[in-house]
PDB file of N, CA, C and O in Angstrom:
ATOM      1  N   UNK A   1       1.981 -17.869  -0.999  1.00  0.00           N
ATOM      2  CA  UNK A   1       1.622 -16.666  -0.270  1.00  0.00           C
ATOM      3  C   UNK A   1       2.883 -15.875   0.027  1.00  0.00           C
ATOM      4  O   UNK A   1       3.978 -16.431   0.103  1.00  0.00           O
ATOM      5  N   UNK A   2       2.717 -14.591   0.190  1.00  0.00           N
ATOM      6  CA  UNK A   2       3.734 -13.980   0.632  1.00  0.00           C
ATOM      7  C   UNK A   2       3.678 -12.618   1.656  1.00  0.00           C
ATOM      8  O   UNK A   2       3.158 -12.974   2.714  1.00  0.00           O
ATOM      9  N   UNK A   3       3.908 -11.711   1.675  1.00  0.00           N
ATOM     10  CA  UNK A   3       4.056 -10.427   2.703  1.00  0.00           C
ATOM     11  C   UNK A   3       3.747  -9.128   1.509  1.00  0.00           C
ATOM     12  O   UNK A   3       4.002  -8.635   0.410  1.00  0.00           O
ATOM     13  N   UNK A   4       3.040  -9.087   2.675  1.00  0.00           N
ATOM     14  CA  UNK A   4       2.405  -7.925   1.642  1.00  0.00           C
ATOM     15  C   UNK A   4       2.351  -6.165   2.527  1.00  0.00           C
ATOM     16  O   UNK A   4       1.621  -5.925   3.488  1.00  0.00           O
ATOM     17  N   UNK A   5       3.414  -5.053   1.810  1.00  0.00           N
ATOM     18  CA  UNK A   5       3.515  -3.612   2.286  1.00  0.00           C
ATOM     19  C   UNK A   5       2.273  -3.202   1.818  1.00  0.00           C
ATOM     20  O   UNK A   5       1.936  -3.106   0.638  1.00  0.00           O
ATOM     21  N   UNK A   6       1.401  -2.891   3.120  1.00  0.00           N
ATOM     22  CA  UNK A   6       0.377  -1.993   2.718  1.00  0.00           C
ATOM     23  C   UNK A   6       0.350  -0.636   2.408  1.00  0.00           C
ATOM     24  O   UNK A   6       1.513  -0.269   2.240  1.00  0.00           O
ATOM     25  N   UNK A   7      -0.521   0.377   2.238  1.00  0.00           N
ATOM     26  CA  UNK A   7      -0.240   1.740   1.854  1.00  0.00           C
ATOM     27  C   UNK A   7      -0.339   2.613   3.151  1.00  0.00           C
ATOM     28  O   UNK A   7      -0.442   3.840   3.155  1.00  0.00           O
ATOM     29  N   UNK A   8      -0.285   1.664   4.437  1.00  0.00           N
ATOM     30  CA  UNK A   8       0.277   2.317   5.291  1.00  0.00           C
ATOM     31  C   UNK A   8       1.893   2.617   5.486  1.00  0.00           C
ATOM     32  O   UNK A   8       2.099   3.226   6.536  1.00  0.00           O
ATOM     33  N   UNK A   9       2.835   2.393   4.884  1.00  0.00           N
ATOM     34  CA  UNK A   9       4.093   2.962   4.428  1.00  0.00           C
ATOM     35  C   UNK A   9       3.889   3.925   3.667  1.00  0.00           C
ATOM     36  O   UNK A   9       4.949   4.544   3.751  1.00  0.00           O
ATOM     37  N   UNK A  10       3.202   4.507   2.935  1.00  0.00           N
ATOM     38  CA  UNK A  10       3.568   5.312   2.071  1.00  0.00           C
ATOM     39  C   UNK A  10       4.014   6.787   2.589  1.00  0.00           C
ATOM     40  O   UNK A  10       3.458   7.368   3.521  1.00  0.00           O
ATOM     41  N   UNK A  11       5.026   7.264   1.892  1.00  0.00           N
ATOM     42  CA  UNK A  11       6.051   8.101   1.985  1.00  0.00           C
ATOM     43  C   UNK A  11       6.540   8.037   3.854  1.00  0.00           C
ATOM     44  O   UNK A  11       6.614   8.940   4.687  1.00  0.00           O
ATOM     45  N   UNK A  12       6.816   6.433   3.961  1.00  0.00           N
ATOM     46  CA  UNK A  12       7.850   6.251   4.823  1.00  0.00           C
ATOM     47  C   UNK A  12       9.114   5.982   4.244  1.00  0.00           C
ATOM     48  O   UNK A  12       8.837   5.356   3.220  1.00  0.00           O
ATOM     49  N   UNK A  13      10.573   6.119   4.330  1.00  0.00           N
ATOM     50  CA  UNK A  13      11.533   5.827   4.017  1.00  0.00           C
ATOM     51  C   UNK A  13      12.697   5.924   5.071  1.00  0.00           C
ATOM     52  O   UNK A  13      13.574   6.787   5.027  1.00  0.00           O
ATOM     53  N   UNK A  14      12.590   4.788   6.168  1.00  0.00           N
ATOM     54  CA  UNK A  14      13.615   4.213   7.134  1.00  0.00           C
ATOM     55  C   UNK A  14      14.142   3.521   6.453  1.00  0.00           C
ATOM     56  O   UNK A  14      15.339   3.773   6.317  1.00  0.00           O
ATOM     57  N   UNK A  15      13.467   2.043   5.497  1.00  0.00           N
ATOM     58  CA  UNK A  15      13.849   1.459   4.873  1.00  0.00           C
ATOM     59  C   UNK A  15      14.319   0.113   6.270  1.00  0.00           C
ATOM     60  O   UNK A  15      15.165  -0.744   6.015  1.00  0.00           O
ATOM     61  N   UNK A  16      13.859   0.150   7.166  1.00  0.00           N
ATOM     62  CA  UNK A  16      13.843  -0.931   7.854  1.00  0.00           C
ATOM     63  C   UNK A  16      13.877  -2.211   7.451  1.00  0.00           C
ATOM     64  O   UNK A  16      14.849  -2.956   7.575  1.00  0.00           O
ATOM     65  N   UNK A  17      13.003  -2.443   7.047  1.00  0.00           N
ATOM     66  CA  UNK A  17      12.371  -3.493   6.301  1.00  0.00           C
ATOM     67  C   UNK A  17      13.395  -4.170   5.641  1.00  0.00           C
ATOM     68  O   UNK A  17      13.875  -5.231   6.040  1.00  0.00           O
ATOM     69  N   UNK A  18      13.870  -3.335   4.239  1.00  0.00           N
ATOM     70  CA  UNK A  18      14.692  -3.409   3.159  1.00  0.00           C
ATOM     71  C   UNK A  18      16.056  -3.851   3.833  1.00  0.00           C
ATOM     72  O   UNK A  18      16.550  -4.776   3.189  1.00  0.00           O
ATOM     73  N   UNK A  19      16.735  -3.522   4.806  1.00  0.00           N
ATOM     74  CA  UNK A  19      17.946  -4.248   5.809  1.00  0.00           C
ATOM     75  C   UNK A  19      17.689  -5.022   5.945  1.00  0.00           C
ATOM     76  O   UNK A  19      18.516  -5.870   5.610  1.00  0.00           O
ATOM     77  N   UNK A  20      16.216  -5.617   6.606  1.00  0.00           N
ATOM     78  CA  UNK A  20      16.062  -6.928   7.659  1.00  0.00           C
ATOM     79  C   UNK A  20      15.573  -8.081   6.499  1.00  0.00           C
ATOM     80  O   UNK A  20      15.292  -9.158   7.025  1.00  0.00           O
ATOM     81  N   UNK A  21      15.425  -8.049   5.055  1.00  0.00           N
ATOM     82  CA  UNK A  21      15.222  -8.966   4.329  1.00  0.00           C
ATOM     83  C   UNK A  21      16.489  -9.715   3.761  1.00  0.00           C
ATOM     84  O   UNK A  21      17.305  -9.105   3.070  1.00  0.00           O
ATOM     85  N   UNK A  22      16.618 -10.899   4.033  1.00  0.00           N
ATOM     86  CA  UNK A  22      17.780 -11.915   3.643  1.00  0.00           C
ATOM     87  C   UNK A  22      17.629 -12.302   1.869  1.00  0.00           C
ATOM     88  O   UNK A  22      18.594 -12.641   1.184  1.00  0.00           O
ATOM     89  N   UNK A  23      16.504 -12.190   1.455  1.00  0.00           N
ATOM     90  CA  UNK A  23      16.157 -12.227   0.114  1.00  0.00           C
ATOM     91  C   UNK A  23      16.188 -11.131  -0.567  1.00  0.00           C
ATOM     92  O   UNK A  23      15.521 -11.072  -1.600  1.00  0.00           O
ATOM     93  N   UNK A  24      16.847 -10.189  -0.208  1.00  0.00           N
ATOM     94  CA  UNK A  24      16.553  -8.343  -1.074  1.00  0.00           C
ATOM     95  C   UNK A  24      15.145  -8.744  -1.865  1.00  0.00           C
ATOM     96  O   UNK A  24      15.066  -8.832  -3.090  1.00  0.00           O
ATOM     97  N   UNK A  25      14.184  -8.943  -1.053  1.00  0.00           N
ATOM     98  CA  UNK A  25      12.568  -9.146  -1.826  1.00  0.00           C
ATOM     99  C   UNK A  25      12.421  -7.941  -1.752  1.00  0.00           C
ATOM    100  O   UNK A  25      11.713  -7.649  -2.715  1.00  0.00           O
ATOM    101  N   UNK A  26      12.646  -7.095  -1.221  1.00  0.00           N
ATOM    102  CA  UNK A  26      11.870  -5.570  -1.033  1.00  0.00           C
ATOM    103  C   UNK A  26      12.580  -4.668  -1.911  1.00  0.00           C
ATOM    104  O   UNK A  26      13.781  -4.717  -2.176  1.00  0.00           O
ATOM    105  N   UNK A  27      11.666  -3.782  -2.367  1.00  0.00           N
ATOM    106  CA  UNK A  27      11.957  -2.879  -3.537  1.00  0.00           C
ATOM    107  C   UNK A  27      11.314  -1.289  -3.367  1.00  0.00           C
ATOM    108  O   UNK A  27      10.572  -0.842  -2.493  1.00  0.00           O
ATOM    109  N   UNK A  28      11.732  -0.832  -4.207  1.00  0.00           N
ATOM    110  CA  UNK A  28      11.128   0.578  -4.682  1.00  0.00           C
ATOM    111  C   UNK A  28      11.733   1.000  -5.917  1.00  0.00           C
ATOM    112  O   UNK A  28      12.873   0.693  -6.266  1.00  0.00           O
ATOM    113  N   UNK A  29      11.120   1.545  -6.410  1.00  0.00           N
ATOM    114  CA  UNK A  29      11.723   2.558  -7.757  1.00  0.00           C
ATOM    115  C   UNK A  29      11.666   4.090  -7.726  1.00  0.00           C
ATOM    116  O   UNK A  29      11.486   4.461  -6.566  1.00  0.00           O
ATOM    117  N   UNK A  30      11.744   4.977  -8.477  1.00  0.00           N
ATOM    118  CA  UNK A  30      11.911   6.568  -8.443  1.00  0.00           C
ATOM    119  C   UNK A  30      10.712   7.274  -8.838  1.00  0.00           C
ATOM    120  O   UNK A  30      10.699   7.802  -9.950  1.00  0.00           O
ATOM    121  N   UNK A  31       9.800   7.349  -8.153  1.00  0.00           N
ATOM    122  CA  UNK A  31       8.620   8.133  -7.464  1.00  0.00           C
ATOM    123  C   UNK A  31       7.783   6.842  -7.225  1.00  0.00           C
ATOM    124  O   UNK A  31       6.625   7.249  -7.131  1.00  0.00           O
ATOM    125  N   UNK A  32       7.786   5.887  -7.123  1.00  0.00           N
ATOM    126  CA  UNK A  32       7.398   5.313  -6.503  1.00  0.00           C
ATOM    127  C   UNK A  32       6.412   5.954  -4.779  1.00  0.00           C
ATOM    128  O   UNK A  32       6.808   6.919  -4.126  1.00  0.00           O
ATOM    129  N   UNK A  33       5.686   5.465  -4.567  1.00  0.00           N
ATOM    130  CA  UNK A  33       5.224   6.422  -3.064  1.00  0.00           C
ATOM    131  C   UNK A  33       5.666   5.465  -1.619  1.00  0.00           C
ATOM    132  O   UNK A  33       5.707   5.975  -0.499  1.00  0.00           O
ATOM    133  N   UNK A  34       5.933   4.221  -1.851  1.00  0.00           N
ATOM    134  CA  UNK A  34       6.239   3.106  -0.361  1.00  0.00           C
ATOM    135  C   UNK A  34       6.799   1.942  -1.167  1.00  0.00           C
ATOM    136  O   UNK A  34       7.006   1.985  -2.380  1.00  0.00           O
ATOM    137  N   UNK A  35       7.026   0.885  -0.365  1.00  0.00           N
ATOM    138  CA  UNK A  35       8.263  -0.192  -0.910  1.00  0.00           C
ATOM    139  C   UNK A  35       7.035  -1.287  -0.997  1.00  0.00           C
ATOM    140  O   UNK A  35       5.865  -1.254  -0.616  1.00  0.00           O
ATOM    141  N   UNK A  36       7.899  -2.347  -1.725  1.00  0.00           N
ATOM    142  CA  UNK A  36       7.086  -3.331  -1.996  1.00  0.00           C
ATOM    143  C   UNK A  36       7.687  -4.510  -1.634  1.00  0.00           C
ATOM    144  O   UNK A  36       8.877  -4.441  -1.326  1.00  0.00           O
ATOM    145  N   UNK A  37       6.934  -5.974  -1.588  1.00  0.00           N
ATOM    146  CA  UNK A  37       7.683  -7.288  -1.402  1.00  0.00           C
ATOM    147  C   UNK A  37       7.662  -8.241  -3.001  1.00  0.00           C
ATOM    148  O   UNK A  37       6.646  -8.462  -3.660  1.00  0.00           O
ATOM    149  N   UNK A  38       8.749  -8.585  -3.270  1.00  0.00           N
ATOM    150  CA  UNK A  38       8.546  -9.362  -4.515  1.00  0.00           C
ATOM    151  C   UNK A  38       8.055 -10.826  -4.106  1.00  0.00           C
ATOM    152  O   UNK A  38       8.759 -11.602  -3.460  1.00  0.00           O
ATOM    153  N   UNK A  39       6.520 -11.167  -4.642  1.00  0.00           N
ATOM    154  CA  UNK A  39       6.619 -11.644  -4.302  1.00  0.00           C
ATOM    155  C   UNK A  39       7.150 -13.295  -4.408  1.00  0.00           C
ATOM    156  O   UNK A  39       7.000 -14.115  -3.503  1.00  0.00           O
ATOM    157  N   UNK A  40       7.703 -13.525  -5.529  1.00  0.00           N
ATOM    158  CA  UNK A  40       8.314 -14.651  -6.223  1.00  0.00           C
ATOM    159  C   UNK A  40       9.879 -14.744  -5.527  1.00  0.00           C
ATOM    160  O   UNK A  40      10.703 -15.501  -6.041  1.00  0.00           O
ATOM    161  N   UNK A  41      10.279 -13.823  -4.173  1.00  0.00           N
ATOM    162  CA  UNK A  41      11.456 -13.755  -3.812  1.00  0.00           C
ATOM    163  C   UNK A  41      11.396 -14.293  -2.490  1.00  0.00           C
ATOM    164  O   UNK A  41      12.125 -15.188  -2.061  1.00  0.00           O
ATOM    165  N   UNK A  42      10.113 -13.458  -1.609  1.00  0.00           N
ATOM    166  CA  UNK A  42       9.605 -13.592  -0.394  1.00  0.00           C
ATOM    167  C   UNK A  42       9.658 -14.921  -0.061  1.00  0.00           C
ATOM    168  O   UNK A  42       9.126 -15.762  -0.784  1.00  0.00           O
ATOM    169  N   UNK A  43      10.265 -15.223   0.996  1.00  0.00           N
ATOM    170  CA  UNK A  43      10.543 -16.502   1.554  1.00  0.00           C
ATOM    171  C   UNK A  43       9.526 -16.578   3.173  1.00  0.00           C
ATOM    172  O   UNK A  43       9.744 -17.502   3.956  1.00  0.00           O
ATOM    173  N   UNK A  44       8.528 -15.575   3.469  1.00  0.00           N
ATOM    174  CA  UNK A  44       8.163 -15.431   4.219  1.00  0.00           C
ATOM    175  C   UNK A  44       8.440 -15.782   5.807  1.00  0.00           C
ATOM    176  O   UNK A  44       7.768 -16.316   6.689  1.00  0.00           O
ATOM    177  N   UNK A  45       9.706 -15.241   5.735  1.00  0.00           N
ATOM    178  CA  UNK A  45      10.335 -14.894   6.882  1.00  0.00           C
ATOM    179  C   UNK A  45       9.603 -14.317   8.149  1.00  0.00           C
ATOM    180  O   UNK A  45       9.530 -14.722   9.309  1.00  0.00           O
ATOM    181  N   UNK A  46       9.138 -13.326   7.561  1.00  0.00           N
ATOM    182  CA  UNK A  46       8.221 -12.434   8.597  1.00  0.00           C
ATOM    183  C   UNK A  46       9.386 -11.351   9.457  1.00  0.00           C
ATOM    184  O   UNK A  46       8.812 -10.552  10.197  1.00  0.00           O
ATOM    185  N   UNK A  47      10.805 -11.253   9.439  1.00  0.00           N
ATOM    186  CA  UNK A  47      11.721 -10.165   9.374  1.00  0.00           C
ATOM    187  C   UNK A  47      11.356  -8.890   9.302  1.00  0.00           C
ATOM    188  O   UNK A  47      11.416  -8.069  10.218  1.00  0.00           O
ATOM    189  N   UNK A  48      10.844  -8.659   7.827  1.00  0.00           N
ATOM    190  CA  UNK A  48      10.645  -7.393   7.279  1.00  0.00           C
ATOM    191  C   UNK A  48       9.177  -6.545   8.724  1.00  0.00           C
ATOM    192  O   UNK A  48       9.111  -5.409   9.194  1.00  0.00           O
ATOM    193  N   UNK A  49       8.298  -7.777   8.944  1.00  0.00           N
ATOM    194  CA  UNK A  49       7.433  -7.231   9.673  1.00  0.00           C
ATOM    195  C   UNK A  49       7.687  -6.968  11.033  1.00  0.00           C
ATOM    196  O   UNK A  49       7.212  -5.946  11.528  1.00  0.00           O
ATOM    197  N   UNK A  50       8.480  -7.872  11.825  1.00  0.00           N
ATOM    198  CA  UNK A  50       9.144  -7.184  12.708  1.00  0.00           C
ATOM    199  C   UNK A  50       9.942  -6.107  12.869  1.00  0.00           C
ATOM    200  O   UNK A  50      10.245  -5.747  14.006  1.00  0.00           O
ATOM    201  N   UNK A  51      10.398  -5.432  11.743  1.00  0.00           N
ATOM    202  CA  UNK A  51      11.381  -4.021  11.672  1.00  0.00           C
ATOM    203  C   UNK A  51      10.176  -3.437  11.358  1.00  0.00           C
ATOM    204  O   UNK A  51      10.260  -2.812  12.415  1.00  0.00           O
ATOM    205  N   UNK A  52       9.227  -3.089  10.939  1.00  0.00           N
ATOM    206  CA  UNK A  52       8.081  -2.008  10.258  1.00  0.00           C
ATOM    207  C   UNK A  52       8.067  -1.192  11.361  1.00  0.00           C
ATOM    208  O   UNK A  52       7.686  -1.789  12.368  1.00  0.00           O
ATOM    209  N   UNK A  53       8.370   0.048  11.540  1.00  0.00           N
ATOM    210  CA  UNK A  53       7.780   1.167  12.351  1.00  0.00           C
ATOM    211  C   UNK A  53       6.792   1.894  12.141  1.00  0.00           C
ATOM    212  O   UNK A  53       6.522   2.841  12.879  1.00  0.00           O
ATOM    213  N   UNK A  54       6.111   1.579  11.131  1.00  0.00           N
ATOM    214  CA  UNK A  54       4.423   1.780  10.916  1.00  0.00           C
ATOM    215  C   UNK A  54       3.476   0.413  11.166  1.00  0.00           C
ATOM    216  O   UNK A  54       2.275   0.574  10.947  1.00  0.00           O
ATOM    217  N   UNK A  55       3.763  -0.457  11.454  1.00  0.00           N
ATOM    218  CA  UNK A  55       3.196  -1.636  11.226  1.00  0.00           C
ATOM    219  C   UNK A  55       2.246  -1.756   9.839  1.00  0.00           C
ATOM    220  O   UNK A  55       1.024  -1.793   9.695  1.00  0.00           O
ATOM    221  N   UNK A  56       3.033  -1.788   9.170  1.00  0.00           N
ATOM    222  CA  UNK A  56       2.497  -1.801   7.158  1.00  0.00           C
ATOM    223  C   UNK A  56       2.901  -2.802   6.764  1.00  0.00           C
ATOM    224  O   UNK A  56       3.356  -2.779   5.620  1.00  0.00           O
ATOM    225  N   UNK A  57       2.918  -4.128   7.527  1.00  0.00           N
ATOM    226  CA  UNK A  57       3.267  -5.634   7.032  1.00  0.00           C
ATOM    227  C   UNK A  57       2.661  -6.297   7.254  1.00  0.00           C
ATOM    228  O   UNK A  57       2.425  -6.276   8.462  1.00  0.00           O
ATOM    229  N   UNK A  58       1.995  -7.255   6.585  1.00  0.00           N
ATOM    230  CA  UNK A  58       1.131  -8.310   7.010  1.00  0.00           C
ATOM    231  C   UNK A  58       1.519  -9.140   5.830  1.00  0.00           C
ATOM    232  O   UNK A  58       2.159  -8.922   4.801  1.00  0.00           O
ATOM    233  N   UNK A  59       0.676 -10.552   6.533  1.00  0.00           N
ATOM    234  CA  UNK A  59       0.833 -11.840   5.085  1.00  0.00           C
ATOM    235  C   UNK A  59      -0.351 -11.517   4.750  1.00  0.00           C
ATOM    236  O   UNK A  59      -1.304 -11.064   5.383  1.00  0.00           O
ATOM    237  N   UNK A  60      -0.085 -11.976   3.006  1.00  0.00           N
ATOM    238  CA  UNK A  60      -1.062 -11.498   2.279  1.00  0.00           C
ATOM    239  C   UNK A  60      -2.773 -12.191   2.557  1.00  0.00           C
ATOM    240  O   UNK A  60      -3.670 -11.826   1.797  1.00  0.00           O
ATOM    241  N   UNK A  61      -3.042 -13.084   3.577  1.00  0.00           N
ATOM    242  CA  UNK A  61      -4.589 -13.997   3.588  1.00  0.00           C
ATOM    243  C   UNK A  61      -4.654 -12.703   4.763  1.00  0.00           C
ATOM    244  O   UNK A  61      -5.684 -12.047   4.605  1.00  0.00           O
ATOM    245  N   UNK A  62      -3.825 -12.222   5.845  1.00  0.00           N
ATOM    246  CA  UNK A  62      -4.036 -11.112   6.646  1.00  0.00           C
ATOM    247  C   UNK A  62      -4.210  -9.800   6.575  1.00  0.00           C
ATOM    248  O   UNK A  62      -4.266  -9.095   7.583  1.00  0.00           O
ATOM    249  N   UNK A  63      -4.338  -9.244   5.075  1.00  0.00           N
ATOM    250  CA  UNK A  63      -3.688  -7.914   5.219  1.00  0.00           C
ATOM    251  C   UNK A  63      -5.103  -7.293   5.624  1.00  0.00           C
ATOM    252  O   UNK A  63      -6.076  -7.752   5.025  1.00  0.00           O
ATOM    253  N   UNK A  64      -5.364  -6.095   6.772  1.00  0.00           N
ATOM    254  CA  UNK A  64      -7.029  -5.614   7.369  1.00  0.00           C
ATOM    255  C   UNK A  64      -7.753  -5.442   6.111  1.00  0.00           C
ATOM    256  O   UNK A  64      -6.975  -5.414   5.157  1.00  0.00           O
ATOM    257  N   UNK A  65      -8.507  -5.365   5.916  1.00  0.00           N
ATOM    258  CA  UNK A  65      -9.773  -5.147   4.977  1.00  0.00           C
ATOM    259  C   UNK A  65      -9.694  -3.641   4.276  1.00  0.00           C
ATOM    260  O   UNK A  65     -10.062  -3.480   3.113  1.00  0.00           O
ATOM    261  N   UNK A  66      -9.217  -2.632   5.034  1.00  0.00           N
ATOM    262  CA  UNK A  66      -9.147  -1.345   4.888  1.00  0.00           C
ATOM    263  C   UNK A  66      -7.889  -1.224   3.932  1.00  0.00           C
ATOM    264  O   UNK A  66      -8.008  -0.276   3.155  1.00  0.00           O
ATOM    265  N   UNK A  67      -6.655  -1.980   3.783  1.00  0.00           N
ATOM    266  CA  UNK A  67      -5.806  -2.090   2.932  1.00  0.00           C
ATOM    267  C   UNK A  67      -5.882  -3.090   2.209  1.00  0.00           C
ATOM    268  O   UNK A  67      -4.728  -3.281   1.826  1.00  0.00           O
ATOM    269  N   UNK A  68      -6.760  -4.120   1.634  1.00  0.00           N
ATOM    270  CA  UNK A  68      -7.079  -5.278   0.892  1.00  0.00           C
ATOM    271  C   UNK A  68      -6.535  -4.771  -0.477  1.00  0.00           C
ATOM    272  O   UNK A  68      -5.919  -5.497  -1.257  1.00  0.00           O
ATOM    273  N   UNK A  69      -6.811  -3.501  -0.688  1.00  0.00           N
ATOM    274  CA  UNK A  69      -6.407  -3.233  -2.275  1.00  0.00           C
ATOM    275  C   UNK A  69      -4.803  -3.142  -2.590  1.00  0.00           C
ATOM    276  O   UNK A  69      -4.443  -2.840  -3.728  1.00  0.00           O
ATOM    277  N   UNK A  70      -3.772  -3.430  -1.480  1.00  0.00           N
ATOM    278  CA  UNK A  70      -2.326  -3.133  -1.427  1.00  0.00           C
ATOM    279  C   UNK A  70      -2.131  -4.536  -1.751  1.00  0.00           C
ATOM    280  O   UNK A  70      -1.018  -4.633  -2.267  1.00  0.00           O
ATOM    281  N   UNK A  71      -2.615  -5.494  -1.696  1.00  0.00           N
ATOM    282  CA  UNK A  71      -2.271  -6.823  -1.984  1.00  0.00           C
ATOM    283  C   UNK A  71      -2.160  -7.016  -3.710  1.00  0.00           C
ATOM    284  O   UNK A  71      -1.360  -7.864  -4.105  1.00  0.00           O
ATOM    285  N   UNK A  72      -3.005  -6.187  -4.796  1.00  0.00           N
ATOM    286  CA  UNK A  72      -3.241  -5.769  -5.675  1.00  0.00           C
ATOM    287  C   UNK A  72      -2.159  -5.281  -6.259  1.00  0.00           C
ATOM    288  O   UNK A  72      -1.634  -5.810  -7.239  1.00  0.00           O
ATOM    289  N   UNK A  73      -1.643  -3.975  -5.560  1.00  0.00           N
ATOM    290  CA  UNK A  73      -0.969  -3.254  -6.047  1.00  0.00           C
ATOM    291  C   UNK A  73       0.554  -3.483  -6.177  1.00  0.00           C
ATOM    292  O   UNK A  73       1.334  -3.096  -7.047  1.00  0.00           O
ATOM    293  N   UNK A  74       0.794  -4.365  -4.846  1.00  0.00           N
ATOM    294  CA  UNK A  74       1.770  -4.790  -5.062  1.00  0.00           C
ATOM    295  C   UNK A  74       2.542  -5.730  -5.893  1.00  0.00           C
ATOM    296  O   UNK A  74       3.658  -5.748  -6.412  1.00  0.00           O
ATOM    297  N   UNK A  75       1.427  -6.570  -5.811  1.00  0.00           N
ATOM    298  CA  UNK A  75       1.995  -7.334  -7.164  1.00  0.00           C
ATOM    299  C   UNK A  75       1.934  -6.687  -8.456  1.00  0.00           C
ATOM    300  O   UNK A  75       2.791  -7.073  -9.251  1.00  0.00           O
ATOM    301  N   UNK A  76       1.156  -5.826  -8.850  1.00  0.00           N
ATOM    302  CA  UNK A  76       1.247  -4.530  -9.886  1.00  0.00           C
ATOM    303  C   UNK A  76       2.484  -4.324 -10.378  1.00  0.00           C
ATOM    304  O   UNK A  76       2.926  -4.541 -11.506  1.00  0.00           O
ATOM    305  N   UNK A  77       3.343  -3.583  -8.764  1.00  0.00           N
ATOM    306  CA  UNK A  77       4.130  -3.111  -8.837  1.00  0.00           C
ATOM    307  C   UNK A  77       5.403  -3.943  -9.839  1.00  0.00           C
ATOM    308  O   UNK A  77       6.038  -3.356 -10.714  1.00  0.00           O
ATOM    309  N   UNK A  78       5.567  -5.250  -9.518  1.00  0.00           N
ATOM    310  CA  UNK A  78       6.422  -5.950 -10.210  1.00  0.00           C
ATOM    311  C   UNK A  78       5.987  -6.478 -11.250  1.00  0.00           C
ATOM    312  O   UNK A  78       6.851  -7.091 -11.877  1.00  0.00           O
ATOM    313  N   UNK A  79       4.645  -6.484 -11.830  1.00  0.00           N
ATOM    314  CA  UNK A  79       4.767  -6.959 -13.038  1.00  0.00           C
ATOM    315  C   UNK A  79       4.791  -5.572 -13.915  1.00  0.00           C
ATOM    316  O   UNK A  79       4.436  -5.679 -15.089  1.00  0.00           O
ATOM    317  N   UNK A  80       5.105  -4.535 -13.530  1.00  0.00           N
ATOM    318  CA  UNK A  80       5.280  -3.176 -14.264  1.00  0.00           C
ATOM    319  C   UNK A  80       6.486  -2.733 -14.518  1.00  0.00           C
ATOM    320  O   UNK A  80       6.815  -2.029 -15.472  1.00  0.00           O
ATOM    321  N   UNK A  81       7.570  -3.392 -13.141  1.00  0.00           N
ATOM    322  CA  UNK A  81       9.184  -3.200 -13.578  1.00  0.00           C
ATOM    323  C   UNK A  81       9.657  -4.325 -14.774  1.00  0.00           C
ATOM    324  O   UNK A  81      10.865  -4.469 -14.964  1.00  0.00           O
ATOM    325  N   UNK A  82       8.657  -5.136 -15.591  1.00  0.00           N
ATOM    326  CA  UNK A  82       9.321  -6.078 -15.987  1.00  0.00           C
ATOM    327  C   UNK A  82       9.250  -5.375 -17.553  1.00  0.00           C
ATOM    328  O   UNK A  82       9.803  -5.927 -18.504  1.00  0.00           O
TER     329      UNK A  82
END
């Protein structure tokens, strides 16, 4: 399991998160719309979710129902940079 950025980040860029991870698990690319967690990196710290100033972090068996499809996407996201 891992941590999963819902699409409640999107077009946030504090980049909170991305500081408070000891694993640089968190990512983005160039138009990308919000950051992601890798999740083969994620050591599930739970860090990244304490810095969120949107609260757009959850573990992935948690993420609300209303963002269920970000659990999806995120892992998307990295098997698309490969």
């Amino acid at each position: 399991m891992s941590w999963v950025i819902t699409t409640a980040c999107e077009g946030e860029r504090l980049a909170k998160c991305v500081v408070a991870c000891p694993e640089d698990a968190i990512q983005t690319a160039p138009g990308a719309k919000q950051y992601y967690i890798n999740p083969l990196k994620c050591t599930e710290c739970g860090l990244c979710d304490l810095t969120c100033p949107v609260a757009a972090i959850f573990p992935e068996h948690a993420v609300p129902k209303q963002w269920r499809n970000s659990v999806e996407e995120n892992k998307s996201f990295f098997l698309n940079l490969s």
